[in-house]
C-alpha positions in Angstrom: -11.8 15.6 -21.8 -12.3 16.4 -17.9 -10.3 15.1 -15.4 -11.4 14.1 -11.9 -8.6 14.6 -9.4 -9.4 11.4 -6.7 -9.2 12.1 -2.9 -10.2 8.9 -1.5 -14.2 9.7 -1.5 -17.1 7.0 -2.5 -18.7 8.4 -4.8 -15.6 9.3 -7.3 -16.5 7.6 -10.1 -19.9 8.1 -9.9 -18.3 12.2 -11.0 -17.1 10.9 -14.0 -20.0 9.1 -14.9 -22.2 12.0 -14.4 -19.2 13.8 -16.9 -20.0 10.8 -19.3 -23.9 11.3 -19.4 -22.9 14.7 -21.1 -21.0 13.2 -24.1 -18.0 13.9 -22.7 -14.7 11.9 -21.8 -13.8 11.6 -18.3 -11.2 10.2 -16.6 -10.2 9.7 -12.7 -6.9 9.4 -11.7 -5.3 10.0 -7.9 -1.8 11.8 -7.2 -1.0 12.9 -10.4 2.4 15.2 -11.3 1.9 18.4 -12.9 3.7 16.8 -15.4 1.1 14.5 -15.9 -2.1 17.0 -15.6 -0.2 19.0 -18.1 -0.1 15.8 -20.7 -3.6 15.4 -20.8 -4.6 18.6 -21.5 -7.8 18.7 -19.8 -10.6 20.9 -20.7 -11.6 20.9 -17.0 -10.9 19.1 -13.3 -12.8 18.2 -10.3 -11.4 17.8 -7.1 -13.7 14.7 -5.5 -14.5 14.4 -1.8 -12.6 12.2 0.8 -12.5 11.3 4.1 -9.6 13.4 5.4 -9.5 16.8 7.0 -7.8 19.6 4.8 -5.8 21.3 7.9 -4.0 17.4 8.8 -0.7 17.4 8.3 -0.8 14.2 6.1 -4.2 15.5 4.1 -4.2 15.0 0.6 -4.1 18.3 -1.4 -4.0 19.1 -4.8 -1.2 21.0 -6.4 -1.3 24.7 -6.4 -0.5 25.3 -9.6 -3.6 23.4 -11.3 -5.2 26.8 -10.1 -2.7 28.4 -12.6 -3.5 26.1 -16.0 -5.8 28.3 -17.0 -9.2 25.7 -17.0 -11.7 25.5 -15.5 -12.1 23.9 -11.9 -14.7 22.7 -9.9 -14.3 21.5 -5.8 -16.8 18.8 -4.8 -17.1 18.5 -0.8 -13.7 17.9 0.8 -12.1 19.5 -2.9 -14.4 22.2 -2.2 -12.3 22.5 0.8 -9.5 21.5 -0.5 -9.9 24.6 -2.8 -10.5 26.6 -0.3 -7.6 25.8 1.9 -5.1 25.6 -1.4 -6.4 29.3 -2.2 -6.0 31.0 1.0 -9.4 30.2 2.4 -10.5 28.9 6.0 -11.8 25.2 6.9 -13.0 24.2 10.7 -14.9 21.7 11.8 -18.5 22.4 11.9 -20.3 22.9 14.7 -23.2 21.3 13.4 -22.4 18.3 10.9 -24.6 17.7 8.2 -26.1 14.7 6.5 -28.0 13.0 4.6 -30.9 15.2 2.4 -30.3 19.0 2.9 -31.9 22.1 1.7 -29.8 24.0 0.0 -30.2 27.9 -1.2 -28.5 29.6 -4.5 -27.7 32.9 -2.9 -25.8 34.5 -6.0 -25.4 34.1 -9.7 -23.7 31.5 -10.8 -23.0 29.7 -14.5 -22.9 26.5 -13.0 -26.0 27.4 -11.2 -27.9 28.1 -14.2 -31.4 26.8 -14.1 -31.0 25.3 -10.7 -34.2 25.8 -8.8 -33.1 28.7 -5.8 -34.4 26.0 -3.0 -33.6 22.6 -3.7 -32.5 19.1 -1.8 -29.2 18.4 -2.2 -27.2 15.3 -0.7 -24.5 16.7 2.6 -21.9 14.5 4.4 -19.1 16.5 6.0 -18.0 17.4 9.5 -15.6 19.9 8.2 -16.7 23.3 6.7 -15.4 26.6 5.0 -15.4 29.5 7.5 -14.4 31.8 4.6 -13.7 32.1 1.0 -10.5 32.7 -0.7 -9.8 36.6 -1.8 -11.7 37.4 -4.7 -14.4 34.1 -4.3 -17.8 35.3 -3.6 -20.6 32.6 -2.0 -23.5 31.7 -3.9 -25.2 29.0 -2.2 -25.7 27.7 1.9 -27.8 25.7 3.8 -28.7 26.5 7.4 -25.8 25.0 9.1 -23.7 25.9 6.1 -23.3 29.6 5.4 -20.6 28.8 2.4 -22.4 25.8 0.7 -20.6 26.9 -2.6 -18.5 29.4 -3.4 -17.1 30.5 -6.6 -14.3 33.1 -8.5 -16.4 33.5 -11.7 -13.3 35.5 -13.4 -11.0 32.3 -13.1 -13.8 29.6 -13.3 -13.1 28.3 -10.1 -16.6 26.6 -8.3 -16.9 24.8 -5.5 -19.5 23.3 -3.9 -19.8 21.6 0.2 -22.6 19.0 -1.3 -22.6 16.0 -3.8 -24.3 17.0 -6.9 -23.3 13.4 -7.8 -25.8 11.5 -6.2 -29.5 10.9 -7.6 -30.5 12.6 -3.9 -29.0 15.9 -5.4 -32.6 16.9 -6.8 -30.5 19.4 -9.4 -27.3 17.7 -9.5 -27.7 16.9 -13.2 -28.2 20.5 -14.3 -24.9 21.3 -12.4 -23.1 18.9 -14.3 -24.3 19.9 -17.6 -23.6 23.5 -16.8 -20.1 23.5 -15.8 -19.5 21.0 -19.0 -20.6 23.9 -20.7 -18.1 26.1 -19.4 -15.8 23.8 -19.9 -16.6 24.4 -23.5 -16.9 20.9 -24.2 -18.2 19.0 -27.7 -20.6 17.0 -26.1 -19.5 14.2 -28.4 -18.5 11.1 -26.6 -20.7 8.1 -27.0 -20.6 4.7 -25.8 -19.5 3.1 -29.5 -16.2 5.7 -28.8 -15.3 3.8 -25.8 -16.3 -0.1 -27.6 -14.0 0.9 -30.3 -11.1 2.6 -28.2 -11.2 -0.6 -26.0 -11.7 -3.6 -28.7 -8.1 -1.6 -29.9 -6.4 -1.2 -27.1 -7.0 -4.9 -26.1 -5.4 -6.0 -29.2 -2.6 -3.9 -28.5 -1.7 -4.9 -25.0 -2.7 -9.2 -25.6 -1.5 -9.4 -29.1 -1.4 -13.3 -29.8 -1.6 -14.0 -26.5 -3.9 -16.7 -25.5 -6.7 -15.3 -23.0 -9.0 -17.1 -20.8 -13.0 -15.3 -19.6 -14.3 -16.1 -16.5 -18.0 -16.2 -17.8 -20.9 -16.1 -15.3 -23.9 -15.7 -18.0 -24.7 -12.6 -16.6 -24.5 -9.1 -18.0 -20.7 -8.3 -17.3 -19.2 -11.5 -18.3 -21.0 -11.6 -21.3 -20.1 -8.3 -22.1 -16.6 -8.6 -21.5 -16.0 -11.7 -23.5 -17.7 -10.4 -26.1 -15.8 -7.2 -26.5 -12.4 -9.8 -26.2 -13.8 -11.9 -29.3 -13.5 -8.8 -31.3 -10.5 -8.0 -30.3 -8.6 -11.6 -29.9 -10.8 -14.3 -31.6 -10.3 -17.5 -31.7 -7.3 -16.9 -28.7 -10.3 -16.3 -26.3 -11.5 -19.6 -24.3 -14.7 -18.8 -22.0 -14.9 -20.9 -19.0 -18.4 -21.0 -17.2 -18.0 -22.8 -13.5 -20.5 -23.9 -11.7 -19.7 -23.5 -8.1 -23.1 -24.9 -7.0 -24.4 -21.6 -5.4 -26.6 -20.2 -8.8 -30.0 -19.6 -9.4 -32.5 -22.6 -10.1 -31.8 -24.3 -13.2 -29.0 -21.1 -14.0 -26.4 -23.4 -15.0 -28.1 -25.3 -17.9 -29.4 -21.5 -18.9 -26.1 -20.5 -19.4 -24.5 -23.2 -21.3 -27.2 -23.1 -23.7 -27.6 -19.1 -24.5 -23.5 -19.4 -24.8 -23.4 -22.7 -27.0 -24.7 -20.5 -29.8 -22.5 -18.1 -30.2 -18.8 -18.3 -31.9 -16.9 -19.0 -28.7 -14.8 -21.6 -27.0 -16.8 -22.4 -24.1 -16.2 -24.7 -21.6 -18.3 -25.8 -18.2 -16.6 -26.5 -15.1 -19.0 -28.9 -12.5 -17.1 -27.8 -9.3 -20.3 -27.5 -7.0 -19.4 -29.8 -4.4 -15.8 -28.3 -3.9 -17.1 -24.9 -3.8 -19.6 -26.0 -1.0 -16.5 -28.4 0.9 -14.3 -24.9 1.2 -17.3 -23.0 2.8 -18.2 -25.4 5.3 -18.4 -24.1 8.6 -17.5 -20.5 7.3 -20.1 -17.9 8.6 -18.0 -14.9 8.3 -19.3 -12.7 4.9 -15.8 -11.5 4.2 -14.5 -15.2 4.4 -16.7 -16.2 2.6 -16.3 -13.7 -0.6 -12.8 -14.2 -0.4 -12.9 -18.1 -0.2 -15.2 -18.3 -3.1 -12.8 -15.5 -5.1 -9.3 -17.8 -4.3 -11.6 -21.1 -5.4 -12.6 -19.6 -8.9 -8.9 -18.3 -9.6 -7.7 -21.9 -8.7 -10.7 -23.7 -11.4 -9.4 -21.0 -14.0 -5.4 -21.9 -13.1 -6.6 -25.6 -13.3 -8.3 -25.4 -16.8 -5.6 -23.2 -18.1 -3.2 -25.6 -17.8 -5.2 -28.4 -19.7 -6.1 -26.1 -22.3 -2.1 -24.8 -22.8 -0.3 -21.6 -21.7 -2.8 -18.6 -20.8 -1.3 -15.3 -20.6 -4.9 -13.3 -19.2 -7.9 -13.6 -17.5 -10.7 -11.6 -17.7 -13.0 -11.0 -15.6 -15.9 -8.8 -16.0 -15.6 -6.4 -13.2 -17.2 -3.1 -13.2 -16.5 0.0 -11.0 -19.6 -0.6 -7.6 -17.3 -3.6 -7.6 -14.3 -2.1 -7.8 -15.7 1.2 -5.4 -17.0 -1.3 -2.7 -14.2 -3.7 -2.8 -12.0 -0.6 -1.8 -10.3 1.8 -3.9 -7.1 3.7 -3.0 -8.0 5.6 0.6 -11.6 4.2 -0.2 -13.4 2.4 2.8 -13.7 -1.6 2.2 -17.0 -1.9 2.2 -17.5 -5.7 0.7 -14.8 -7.5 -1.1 -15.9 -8.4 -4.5 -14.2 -12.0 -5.8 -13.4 -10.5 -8.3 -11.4 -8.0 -6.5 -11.0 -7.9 -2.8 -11.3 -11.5 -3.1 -8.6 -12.0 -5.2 -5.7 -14.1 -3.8 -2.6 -13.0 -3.2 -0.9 -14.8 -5.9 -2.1 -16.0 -9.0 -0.8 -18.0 -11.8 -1.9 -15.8 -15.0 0.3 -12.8 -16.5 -2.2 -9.9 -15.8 -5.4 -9.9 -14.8 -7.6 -7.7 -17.6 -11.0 -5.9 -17.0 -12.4 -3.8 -19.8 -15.4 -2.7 -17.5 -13.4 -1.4 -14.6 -14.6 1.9 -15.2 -18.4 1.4 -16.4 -21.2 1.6 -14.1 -24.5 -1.1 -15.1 -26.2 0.7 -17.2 -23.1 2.0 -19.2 -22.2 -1.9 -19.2 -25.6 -2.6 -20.4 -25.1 -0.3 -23.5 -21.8 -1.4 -24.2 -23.5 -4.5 -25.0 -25.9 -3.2 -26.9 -23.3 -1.4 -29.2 -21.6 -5.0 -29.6 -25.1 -6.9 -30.6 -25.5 -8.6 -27.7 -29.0 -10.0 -27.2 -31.8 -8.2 -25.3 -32.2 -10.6 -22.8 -29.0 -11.2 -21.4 -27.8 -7.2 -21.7 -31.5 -6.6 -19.8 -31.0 -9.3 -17.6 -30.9 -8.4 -13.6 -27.3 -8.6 -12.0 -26.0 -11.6 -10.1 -22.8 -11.6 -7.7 -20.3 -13.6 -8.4 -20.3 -15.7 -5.0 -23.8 -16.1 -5.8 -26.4 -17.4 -3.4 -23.3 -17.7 -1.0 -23.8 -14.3 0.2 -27.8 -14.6 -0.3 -27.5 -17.4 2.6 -26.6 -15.5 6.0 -24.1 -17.5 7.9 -22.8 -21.6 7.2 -23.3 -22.4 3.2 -25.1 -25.8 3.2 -26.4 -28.0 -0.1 -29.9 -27.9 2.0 -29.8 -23.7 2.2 -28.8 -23.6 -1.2 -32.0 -25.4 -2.5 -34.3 -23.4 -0.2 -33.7 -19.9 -1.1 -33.3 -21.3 -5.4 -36.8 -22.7 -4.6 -38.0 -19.5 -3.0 -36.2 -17.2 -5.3 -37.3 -18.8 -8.4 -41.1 -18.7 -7.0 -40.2 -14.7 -6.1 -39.2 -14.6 -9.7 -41.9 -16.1 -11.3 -44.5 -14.2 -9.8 -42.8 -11.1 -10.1 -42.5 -11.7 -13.7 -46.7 -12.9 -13.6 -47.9 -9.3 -12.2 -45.3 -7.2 -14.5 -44.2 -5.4 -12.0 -40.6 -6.6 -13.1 -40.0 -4.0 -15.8 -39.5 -0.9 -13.6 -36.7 -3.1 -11.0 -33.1 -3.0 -11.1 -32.6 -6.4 -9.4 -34.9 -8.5 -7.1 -34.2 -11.9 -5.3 -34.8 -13.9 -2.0 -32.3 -14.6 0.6 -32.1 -17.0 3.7 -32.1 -15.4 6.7 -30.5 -17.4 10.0 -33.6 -17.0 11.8 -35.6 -19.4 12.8 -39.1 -18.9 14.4 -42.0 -20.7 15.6 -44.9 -21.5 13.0 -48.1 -23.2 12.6 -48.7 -25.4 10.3 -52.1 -27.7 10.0 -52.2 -28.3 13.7 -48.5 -28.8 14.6 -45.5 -26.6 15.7 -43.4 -25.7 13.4 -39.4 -24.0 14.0 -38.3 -23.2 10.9 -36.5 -20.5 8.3 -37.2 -17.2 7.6 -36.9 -16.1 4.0 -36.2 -12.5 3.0 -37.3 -10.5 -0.2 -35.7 -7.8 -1.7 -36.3 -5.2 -4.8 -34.5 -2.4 -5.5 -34.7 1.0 -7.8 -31.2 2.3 -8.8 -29.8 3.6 -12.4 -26.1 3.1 -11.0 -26.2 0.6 -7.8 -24.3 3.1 -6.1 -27.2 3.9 -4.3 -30.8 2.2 -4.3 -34.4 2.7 -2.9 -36.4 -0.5 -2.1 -39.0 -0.9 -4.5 -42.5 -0.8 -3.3 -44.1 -4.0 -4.6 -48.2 -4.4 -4.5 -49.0 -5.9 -1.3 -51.3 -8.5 -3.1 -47.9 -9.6 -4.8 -46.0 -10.3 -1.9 -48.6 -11.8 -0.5 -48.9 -14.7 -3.3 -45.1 -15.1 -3.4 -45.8 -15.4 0.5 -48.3 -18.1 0.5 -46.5 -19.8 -2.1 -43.2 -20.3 -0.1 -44.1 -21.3 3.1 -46.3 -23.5 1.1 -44.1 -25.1 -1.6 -40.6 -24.7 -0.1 -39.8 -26.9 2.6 -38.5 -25.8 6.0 -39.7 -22.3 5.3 -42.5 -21.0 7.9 -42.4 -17.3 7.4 -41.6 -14.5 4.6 -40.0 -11.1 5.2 -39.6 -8.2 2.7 -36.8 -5.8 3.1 -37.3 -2.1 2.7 -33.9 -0.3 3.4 -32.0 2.1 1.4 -28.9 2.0 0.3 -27.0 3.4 2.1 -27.0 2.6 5.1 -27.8 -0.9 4.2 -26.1 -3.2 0.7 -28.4 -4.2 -2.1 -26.9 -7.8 -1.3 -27.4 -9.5 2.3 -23.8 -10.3 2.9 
């Protein structure tokens, strides 16, 4: 296995999935003991980027004797510099900070280099730099701002590099990967069914014959994660679907009749008009996710109790979630209910998440491993809060059936052209505009809807998706047409970054 070292950066995970896509076990772990690096025996470590400064006084550093275990090691933009600094090296802010798409030059030979193109775009985002290398390193790439954009001692294995090979913007990043797995001297044989199996055992280890209740949205991570908890607990599993009034147009009779089928104790909880009494007057998106998090735990406490003693719930969190929610010295970016939304106290024994750690489409063939059905492990993500953060500002029942009227037309004609096949997720949102309209030959002030469609293999980052104009404009006509107090249609067509695949 490899071991990713943590330093507080976005994008750590996202290493170890890259480390997975090789066949290989990865873990990440932050602030580990030598004593602990040491018990894992890994065959390798990165040191992940992070928001501090190497030269603070309160910067986190990794120990200087990992340079001394004899494996492998490669530095990944601030543990480039952290390797550096560690090793006897120099780090100064940069003159000129870089970021964003950068061109970046192999300047030496390098194994980890190894059929990496000797100009290529790679992804920067650092104020800080290495001035120069530690004794006996010798540079092998740099960019124009960035005379030491990686650096390496080739007789100890030791690579670092200032960009993130981890990102789909790092044109070779995957080669990179691959080749320092290689001198790693890893198997390559890790699969998906390894981590099904270690995790359908290690659930029955921890709940035993404990009883165990799912939160169960219908959508890909729920099912997954109930499904991988009927193998491992049975019968001691009770799947409870609520209905908190803010799903998709006719969502929650999809749901209860895909999960009717299969050998689970399922139960549906009506709680619509609660959901939408909390959230009145609430405009604030944080307040919001966090409202509609605490009102979920409290249905779940509520239905635990009627149903007898429940040790766990388990929800079906995986790690953009977990990554976005804030994780360790990780910026908050949006709380997740299902994990900056959480309250502060809840009434279960632990909280269990077999997907912490996936990314979608590593969820995706999880469920295919445990026979789940195409069309719910193909079927486009949904948030938890739902069209609560699709609806910008106050939650009303009136916005909630405008944008599922809208949405379900976006659908539908999506779906009509085939243009579906190729998108990670795609929806409409209600904007709080208003503007003035025409319609027949009166004055119209009415909403603004929004439509969105995104690429992404990891939702990390996205691209909007460039849908056929003649598509948008029949999804256009159709709205302002069909869906009451609607007099105008945007399309969104930001990144991510800067902006969220979700509106709120």
């Amino acid at each position: 296995m490899i071991l990713v070292l943590d330093f507080g950066g976005q994008y750590n995970q996202l290493i170890a999935r890259r480390v997975r896509e090789n066949n290989v076990y990865c873990e990440v772990h932050t602030a580990l003991s030598m004593e602990k690096i040491r018990a894992l025996q890994p065959e390798g470590i990165i040191l992940t980027g992070g928001p501090q400064s190497v030269y603070e006084n309160n910067s986190l550093l990794p120990p200087k004797e990992i340079f001394e275990l004899g494996v492998p090691i490669l530095g990944i933009c601030y543990g480039a510099q952290a390797m550096a600094h560690v090793l006897g090296g120099v780090v100064k802010p940069a003159a000129v900070s870089e970021y964003g798409k950068t061109e970046v030059e192999v300047v030496g030979a390098s194994k980890i280099f190894v059929g990496v193109e000797k100009k290529s775009v790679a992804w920067m985002s650092h104020t800080d730099r290495i001035f120069s290398a530690p004794e006996n390193f010798v540079v092998t790439a740099a960019t124009k701002n960035c005379p030491v954009a990686a650096m390496e001692n080739p007789a100890k294995n030791f690579y670092a590099v200032q960009f993130h090979p981890e990102v789909v913007h790092t044109v070779e990043g995957a080669k990179i990967f691959s080749n320092f797995v290689d001198v790693c001297g890893c198997r390559r044989d890790w699969k998906m069914s390894s981590f099904v199996a270690d995790t359908i055992a290690q659930l029955k280890n921890k709940i035993g014959g404990g009883k165990v209740l799912c939160a169960l949205s219908g959508g890909v991570d729920s099912s997954v994660a109930a499904v991988l908890l009927s193998k491992a607990v049975g019968k001691n599993l009770t799947c409870v679907f609520v209905d908190h009034g803010l799903l998709r147009k006719n969502e929650a009779a999809e749901v209860e009749e895909v999960f009717s089928k299969f050998d689970l104790n399922f139960i549906k909880v009506d709680a619509s008009e609660r959901f939408l009494n909390k959230l009145r007057g609430v405009v604030e998106p944080e307040r919001k996710r966090k409202i509609i998090g605490e009102e979920f735990i409290r249905v779940f406490e509520e239905v635990s109790k009627k149903i007898g003693a429940v040790d766990y719930l388990v929800q079906g969190t995986i790690y953009p979630d977990v990554i976005e929610s804030g994780l360790g010295k990780s910026a908050v970016i949006k709380s997740h209910h299902n994990v900056g939304g959480l309250p502060d106290f809840v009434d279960f024994k632990e909280i269990v998440e077999p997907l912490r750690l996936l990314f979608k489409d590593e969820v995706r063939q999880a469920g295919r491993e445990l026979g789940l059905p195409e069309n719910i492990v193909s079927r486009q993500p949904f948030p938890g809060p739902g069209l609560g953060i699709r609806i910008i500002g106050e939650v009303t029942a009136e916005k909630v059936k405008i944008v599922q009227e809208a949405d379900a037309i976006y659908r539908e004609e999506i779906f009509k052209a085939g243009v579906d096949k190729n998108l990670a997720q795609y929806f409409a949102a209600l904007t709080n505009m208003r503007s003035v309209g025409v319609m027949g030959d009166g004055r119209t002030y009415d909403c603004a809807i929004a439509l969105r469609a995104v690429l992404t293999s990891d939702f990390m980052t996205a691209e909007a998706a460039q849908i056929p104009w003649e598509v948008l404009s029949v999804v256009a006509n159709r709205i302002v047409n069909e869906v009451r107090g609607v007099n105008r249609v945007l399309y969104d067509c930001t990144s991510k970054p800067p902006a969220t695949i979700e509106f709120e």
